[in-house]
C-alpha positions in Angstrom: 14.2 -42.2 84.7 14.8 -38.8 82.9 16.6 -39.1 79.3 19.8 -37.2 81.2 19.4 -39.7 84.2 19.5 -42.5 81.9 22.5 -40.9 80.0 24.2 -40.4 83.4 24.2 -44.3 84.5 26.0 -45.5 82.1 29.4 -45.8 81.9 31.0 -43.2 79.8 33.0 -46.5 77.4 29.7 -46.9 76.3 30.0 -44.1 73.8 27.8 -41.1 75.0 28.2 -37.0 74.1 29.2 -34.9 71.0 32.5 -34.6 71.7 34.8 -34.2 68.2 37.1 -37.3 70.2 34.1 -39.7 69.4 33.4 -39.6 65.5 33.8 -42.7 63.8 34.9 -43.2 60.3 32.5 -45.7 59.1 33.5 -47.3 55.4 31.2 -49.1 53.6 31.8 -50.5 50.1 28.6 -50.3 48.0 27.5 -52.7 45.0 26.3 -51.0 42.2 27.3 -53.3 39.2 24.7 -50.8 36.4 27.2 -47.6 37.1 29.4 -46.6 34.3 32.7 -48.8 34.9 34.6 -45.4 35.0 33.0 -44.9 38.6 34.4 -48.4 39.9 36.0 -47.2 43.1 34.6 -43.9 43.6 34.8 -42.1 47.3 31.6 -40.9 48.2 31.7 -39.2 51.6 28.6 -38.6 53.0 28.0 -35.8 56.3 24.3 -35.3 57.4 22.5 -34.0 60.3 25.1 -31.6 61.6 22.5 -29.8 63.4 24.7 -26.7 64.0 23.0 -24.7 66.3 21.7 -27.1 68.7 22.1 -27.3 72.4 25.6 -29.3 72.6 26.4 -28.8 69.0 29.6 -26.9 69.1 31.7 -25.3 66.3 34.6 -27.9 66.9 32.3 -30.9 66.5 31.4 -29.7 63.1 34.8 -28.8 62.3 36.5 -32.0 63.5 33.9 -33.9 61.2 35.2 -32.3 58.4 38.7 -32.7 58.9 38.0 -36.8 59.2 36.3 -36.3 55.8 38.8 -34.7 54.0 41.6 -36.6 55.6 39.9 -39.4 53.9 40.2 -38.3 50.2 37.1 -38.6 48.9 36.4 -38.1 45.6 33.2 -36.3 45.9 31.5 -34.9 49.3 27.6 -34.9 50.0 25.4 -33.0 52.7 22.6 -34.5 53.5 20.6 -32.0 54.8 19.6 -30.6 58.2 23.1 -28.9 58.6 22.0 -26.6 61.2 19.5 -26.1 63.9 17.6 -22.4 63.8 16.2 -19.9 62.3 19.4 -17.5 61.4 20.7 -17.6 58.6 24.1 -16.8 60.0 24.1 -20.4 61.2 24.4 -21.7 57.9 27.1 -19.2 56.6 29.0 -20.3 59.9 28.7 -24.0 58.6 29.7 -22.8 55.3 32.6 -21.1 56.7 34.1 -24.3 58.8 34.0 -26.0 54.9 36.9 -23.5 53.4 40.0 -25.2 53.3 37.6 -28.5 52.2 37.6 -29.7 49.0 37.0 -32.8 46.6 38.0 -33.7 43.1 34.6 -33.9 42.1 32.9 -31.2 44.1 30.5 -30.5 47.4 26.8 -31.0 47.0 24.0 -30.9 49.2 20.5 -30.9 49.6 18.2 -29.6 52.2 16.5 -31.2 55.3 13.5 -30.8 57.3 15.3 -28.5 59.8 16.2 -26.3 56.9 12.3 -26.2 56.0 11.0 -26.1 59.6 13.0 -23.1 60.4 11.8 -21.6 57.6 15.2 -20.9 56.1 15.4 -22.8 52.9 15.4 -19.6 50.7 17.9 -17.5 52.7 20.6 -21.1 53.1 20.2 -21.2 49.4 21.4 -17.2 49.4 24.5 -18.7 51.6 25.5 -21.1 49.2 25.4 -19.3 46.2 28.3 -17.1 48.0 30.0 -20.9 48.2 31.9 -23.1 46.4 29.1 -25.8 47.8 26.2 -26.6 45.1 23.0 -26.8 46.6 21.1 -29.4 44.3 17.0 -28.1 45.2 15.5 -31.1 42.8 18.2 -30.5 40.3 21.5 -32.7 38.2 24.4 -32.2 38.1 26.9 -34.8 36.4 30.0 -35.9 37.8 33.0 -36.9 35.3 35.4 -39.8 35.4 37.5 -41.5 32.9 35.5 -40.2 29.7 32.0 -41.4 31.5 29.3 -39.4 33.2 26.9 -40.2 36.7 24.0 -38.4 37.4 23.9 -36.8 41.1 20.7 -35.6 41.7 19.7 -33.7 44.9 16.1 -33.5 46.1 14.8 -31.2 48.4 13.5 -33.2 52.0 11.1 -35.5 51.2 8.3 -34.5 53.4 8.7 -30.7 52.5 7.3 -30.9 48.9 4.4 -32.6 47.2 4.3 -35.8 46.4 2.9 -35.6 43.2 6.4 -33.1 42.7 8.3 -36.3 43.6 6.4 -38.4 41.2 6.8 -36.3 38.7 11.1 -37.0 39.2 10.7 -40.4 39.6 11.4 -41.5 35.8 14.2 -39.5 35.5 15.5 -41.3 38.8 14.4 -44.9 37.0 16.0 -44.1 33.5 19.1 -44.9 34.5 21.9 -45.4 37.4 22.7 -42.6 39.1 23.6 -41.2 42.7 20.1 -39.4 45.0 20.9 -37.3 47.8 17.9 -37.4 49.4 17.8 -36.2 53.4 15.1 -38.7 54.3 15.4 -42.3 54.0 11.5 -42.6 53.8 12.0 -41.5 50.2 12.8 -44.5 49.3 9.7 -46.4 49.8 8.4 -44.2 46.1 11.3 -46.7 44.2 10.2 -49.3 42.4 12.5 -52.3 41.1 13.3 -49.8 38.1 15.5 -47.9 40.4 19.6 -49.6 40.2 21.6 -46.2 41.5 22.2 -45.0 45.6 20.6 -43.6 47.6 22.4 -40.9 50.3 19.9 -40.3 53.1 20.2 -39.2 56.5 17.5 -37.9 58.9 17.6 -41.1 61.6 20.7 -40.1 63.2 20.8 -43.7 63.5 18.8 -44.0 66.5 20.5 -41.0 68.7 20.1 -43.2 71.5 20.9 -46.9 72.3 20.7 -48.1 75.0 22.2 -51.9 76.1 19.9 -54.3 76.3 16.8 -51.9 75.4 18.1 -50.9 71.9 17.2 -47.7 69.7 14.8 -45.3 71.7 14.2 -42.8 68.8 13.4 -43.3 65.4 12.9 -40.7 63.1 11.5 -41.7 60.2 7.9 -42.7 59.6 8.3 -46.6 58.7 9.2 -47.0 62.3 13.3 -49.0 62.9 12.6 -49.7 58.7 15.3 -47.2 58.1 18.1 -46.8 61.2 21.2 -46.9 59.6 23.7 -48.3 57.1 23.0 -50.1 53.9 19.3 -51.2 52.3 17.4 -51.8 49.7 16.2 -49.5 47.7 13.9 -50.2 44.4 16.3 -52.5 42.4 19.1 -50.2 44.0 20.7 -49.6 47.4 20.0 -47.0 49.8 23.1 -45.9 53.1 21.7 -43.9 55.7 24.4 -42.0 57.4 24.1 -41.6 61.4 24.9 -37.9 61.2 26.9 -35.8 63.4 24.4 -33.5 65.8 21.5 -34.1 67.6 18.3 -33.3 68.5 15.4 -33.8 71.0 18.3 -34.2 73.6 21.4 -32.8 73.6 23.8 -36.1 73.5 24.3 -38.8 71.6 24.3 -42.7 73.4 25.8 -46.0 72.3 24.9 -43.9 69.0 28.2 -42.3 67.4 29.2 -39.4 65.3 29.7 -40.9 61.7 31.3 -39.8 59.1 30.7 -42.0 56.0 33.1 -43.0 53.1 31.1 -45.1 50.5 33.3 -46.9 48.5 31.1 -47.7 45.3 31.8 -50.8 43.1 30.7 -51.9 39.9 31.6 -56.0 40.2 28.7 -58.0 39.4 29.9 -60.8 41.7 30.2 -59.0 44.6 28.2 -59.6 47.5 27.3 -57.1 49.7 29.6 -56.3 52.3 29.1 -54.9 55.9 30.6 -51.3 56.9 33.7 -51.2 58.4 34.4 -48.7 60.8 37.6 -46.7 61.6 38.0 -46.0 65.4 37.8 -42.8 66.8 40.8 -41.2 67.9 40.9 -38.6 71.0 10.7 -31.2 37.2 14.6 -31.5 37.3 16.8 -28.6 36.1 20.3 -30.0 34.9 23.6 -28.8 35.0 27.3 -29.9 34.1 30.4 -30.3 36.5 33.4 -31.1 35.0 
């Protein structure tokens, strides 16, 4: 059967489409007992793989993912990378556009994705968000301030879109201390070693895209195989979340396979365990910089 016959036969309770109704607010609260105590309770929300521009990727999707984010208060929002889907550049100042109105104490970042490479529009996105209040971190730092303290959030460009031996190169910095990566794919985090005690913020998997009952995920995007899917990992002597994402790709719908919109709640308690995500219903070399 065809990926749209399978899509068709099953019932629609079973969480298929792209339609805004379906996002989920999944919260996740995220050990991390090396960070700065300052950053004990900090919001990260985390929005990947819009995919804007894709076949069944509409303007009120986008938008609707948004509006979840900032009705959850985050202190800081990250893009992960492959926000839209083609090669104009106008896609990206639409995406850009949908963000006014959208704000967080700390700031917007993002990084870029494959699609944003594949396209071959890396140089004119990076025109787009200089004309924004979003900070594209291209393998750069900036530092977010809390309570007198500093954290490092550094934002690479997609893994598999630069040399390795450019990556390598990063690594120490990444190992010297704790500190937030936004990083598009997951597979990045096989370069870690036990050094590494920050986060991780990847995308790229969309989770799966499509899961089906009894047969499980059909896609997998990254290279380690179902490795990386979704949710919380390893990563060096750190932790890695991998968002699901919001678009999709390959086919035009999403199956047993949600919409998410992540909130990362990070904590620095040293007896904490880690916890599983929660999830809220849906309802109908590096250049630095300072943010204060």
């Amino acid at each position: 059967m065809a990926a749209g016959g399978v899509a068709a036969a099953l019932p629609l309770s079973y969480g298929m489409g792209l339609h805004p109704s379906g996002i989920e607010v999944v919260r996740a609260r995220i050990n991390l007992p090396f960070l700065p105590p300052a950053f004990n309770g900090l919001k990260v929300a985390l929005l990947s793989d819009l995919h804007y521009g894709a076949v069944g990727v509409t303007a009120g999707l986008v938008e609707a993912a948004f509006e979840r984010t900032l009705q959850a208060r985050p202190d800081v929002i990250c893009l992960g990378g492959d926000l839209v889907t083609g090669r104009t550049s106008g896609l990206m100042r639409d995406v850009l556009a949908m963000l006014r109105g959208v704000s967080a104490p700390l700031g917007i970042f993002a990084a870029l994705g494959n699609h944003e490479f594949r396209w071959g529009i890396e140089s004119s996105a990076a025109a787009e968000f200089g004309k924004s209040p979003v900070h594209l971190l291209r393998n750069e730092t900036v530092f977010l301030k809390r309570g007198g303290a500093r954290l490092p959030l550094i934002g690479l460009d997609n893994f598999f879109n630069q040399p390795l031996d450019t990556l390598r190169r990063l690594l120490p910095e990444l190992e010297s201390r704790p500190c937030l990566v936004l990083e598009h794919s997951p597979d990045f985090a096989a370069l870690l070693s036990p050094r590494f005690n920050g986060l991780v913020l990847a995308g790229h998997t969309h989770g799966g895209q499509v899961v089906l009952p009894g047969i499980g995920r059909m896609l997998s995007a990254s290279r380690f195989g179902l490795r990386y899917v979704a949710g919380e990992y390893p990563a060096g002597g750190g932790r890695m979340y991998i968002t699901r994402g919001i678009g999709a790709v390959l086919v035009p719908f999403r199956v047993g396979c949600p919409p998410e919109v992540s909130i990362l709640e990070l904590s620095t308690d040293r007896r904490m365990q880690v916890s599983l995500p929660s999830v809220i219903p849906a309802k109908a070399g590096i250049q630095s910089a300072s943010r204060a």
